[in-house]
C-alpha positions as CSV (number, residue, x, y, z in Angstrom):
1,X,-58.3,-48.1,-1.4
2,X,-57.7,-45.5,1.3
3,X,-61.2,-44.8,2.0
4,X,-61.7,-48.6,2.6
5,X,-58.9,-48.9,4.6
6,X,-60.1,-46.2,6.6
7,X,-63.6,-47.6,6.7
8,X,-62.8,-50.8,7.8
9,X,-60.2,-49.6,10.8
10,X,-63.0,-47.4,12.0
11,X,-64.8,-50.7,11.7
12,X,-63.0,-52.5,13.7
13,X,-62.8,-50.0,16.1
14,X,-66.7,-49.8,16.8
15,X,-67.0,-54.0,17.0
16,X,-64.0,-54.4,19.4
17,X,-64.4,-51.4,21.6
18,X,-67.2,-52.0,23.7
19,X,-66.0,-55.8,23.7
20,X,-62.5,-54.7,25.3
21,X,-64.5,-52.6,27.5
22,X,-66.6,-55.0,28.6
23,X,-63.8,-57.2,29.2
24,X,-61.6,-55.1,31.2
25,X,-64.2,-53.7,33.4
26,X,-65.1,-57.3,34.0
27,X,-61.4,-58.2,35.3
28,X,-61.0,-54.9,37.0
29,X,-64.1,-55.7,39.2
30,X,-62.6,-59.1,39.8
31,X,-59.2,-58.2,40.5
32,X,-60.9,-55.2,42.9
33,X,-62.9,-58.1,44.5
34,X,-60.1,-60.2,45.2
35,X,-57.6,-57.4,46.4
36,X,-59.6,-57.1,49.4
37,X,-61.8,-60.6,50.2
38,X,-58.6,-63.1,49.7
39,X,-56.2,-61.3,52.1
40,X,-59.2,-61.7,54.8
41,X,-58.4,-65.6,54.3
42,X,-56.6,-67.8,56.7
43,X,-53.4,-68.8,54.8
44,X,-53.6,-72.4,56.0
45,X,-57.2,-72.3,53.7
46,X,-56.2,-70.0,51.2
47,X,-55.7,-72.5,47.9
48,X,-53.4,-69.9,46.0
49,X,-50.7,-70.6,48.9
50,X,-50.9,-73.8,47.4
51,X,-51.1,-73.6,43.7
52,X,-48.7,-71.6,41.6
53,X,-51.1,-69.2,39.7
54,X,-53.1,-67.0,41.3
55,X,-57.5,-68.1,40.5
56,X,-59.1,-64.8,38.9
57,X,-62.5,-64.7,40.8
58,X,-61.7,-66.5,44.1
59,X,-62.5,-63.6,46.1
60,X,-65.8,-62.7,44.3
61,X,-66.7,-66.7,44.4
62,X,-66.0,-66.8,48.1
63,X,-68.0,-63.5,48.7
64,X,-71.5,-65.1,47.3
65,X,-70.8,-68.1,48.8
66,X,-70.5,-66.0,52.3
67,X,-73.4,-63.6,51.6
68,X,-75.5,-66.7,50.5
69,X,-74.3,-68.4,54.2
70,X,-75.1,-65.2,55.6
71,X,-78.5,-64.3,54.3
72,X,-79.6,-68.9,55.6
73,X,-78.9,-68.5,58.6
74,X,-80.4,-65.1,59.1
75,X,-83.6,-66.8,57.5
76,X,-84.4,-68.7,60.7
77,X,-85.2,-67.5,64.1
78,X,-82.0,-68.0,65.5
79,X,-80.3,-66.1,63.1
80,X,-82.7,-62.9,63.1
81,X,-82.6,-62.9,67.1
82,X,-78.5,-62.4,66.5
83,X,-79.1,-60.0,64.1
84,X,-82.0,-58.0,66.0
85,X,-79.1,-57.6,69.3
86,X,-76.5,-56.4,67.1
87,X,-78.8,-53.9,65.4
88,X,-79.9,-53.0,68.7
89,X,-76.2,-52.4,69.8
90,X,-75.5,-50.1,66.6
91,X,-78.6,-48.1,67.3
92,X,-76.9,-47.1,70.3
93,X,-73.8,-45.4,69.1
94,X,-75.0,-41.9,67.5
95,X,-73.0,-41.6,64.3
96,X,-73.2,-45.6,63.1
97,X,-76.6,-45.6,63.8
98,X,-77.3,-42.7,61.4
99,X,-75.4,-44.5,58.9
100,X,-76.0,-48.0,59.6
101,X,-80.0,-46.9,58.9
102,X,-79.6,-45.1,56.4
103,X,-77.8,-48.0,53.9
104,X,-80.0,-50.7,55.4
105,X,-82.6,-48.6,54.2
106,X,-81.4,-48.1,50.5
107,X,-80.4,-51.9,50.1
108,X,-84.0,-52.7,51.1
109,X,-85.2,-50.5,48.9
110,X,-82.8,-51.5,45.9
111,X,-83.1,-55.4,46.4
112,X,-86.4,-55.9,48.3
113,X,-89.0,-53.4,47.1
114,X,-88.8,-54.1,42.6
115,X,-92.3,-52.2,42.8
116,X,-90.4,-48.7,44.3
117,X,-88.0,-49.1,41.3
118,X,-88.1,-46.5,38.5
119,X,-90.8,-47.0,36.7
120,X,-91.2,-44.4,33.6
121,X,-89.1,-42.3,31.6
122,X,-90.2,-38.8,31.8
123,X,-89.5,-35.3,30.3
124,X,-89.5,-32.2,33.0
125,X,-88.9,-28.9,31.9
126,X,-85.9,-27.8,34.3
127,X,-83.8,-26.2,35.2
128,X,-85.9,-23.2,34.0
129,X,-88.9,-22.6,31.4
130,X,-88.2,-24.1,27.7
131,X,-85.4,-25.9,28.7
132,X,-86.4,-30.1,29.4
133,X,-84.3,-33.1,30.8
134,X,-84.7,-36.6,30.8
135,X,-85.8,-37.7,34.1
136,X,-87.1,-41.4,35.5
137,X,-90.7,-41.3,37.7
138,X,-89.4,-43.0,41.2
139,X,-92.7,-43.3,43.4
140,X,-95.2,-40.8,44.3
141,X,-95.0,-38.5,47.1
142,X,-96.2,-40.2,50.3
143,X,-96.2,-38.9,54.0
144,X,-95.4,-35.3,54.4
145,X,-94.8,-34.3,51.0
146,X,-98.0,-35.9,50.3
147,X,-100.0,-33.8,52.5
148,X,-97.9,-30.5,51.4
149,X,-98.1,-31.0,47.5
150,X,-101.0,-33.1,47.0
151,X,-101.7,-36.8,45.9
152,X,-101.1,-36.0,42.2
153,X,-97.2,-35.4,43.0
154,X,-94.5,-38.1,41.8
155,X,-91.2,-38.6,42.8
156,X,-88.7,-37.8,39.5
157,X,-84.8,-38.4,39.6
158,X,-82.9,-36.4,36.9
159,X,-79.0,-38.0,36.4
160,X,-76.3,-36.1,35.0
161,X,-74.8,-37.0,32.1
162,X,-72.7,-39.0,31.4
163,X,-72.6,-40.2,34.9
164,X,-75.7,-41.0,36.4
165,X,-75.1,-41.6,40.0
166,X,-75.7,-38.5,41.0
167,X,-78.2,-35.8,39.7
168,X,-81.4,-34.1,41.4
169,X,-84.6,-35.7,43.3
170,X,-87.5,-33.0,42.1
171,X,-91.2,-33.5,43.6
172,X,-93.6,-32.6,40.1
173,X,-97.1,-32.8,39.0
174,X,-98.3,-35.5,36.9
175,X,-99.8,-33.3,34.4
176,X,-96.6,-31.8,34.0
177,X,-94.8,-34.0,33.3
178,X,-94.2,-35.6,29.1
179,X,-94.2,-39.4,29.1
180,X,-91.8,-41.5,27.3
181,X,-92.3,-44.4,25.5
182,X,-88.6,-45.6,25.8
183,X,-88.1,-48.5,28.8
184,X,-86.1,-47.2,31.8
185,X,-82.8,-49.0,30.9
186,X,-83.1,-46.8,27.3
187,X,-83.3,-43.7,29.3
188,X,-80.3,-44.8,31.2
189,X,-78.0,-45.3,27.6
190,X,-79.6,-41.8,26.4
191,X,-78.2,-40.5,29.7
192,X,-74.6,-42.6,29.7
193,X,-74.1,-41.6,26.1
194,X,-75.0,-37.7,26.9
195,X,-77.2,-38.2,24.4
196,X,-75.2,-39.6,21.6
197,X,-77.3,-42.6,21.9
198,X,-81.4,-43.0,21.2
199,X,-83.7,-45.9,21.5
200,X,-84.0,-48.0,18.0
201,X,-81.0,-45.2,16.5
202,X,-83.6,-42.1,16.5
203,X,-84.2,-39.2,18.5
204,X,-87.3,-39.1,21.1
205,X,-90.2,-37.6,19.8
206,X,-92.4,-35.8,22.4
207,X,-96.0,-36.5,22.0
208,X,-98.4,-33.6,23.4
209,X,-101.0,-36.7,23.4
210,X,-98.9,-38.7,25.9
211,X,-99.2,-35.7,28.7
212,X,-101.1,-36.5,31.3
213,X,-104.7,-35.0,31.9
C-alpha cells in the first residue's frame, strides 16, 4: 500500500510539473510584458482605468499589434526613407552605433536568414583529447576565417549545460567532427536537461560510419 502510494505521488509529480511550469512561465512572461508596455499607455486609452480587473496579456497584445504597425509601414518607401535617416543619425554617435549594429545584425540573422540557423548536431572532442561535447554546426567559415583555415571549416556552437545561452563559438574541420542523427531541438533538451534527457529515452550512440570523409 505504501509503495503505491509512493508510486502514484511521484506520479503525479512527473504529469503536473512540467504543466505548472509551463504555466507559470507563461504568466510570468505576460505579467513581465505588461509591467513595462501598459504604463507606456495614455490613461485616457488605457481600458484597465476603466474596467475593474486588470486584462492578463494587454501589454503583450498591444506590443504585436505595434510591431505588426511598425514592420507596414516600414514596408513601403516612405517608411524605409524614415528609417534609412534615423539609422543614418545613430551611425553617428560612436557607442550606439556599435551597438545599434551589432543587434540589428543578430535579429537579421535570427528572424531573416532560417538558412544560417543551426543546422546539425555534432560531437567535437573539446575541451582536450578523449573528452567530447555536444555541439550544433552554425555555418561554415566565410571571409577571413575562410581564407585562414580553409573551405572545409564549419562554424560549431557548444552551450553549457543546463543553460544554453551562452557557451563557446569553435571554427573545426569537417572530418573532425561525429555527426548526430538527433534534430537540433533534441540536442537542445540533451543540453537543458544536462544530459538527463535523450532523444526517444536512449543514450546517443556515435557511429564511426557517420564521420565525415
Amino acid at each position: 500500500m505504501l509503495l503505491w502510494l509512493r508510486n502514484s505521488f511521484l506520479t503525479g509529480i512527473v504529469v503536473s510539473a512540467p504543466i505548472a511550469a509551463t504555466l507559470w512561465l507563461v504568466w510570468s512572461f505576460l505579467r513581465w510584458v505588461d509591467g513595462r508596455v501598459v504604463p507606456l499607455i495614455p490613461a485616457e486609452y488605457n481600458p484597465e482605468n476603466y474596467l475593474p480587473v486588470a486584462i492578463p496579456g494587454l501589454g503583450l497584445l498591444i506590443a504585436v499589434v505595434a510591431l505588426t504597425f511598425l514592420g507596414a509601414i516600414t514596408a513601403n518607401i516612405f517608411g524605409r526613407t524614415l528609417i534609412g535617416l534615423g539609422e543614418r543619425i545613430v551611425e553617428r554617435v560612436p557607442l550606439v552605433s556599435s551597438i545599434y549594429g551589432t543587434v540589428k545584425q543578430i535579429v537579421q540573422t535570427v528572424l531573416s536568414q532560417q538558412e544560417q540557423s543551426f543546422d546539425k548536431v555534432v560531437l567535437i572532442e573539446y575541451p582536450r583529447a578523449g573528452t567530447f561535447a555536444v555541439g550544433f554546426v552554425s555555418a561554415p567559415a566565410q571571409g577571413e576565417i575562410a581564407k585562414a583555415l580553409g573551405e572545409d571549416v564549419v562554424g560549431v556552437f557548444i552551450p553549457t549545460a543546463p543553460n544554453p545561452t551562452s557557451g563557446f563559438l569553435i571554427y573545426e574541420k569537417k572530418e573532425n567532427l561525429t555527426y548526430l542523427d538527433m534534430p537540433v531541438d533534441a540536442g537542445a533538451k540533451l543540453i537543458l536537461s544536462a544530459g538527463l534527457v535523450y532523444p526517444n529515452g536512449k543514450a546517443p550512440q556515435p557511429d564511426e560510419s557517420k564521420r565525415t570523409a
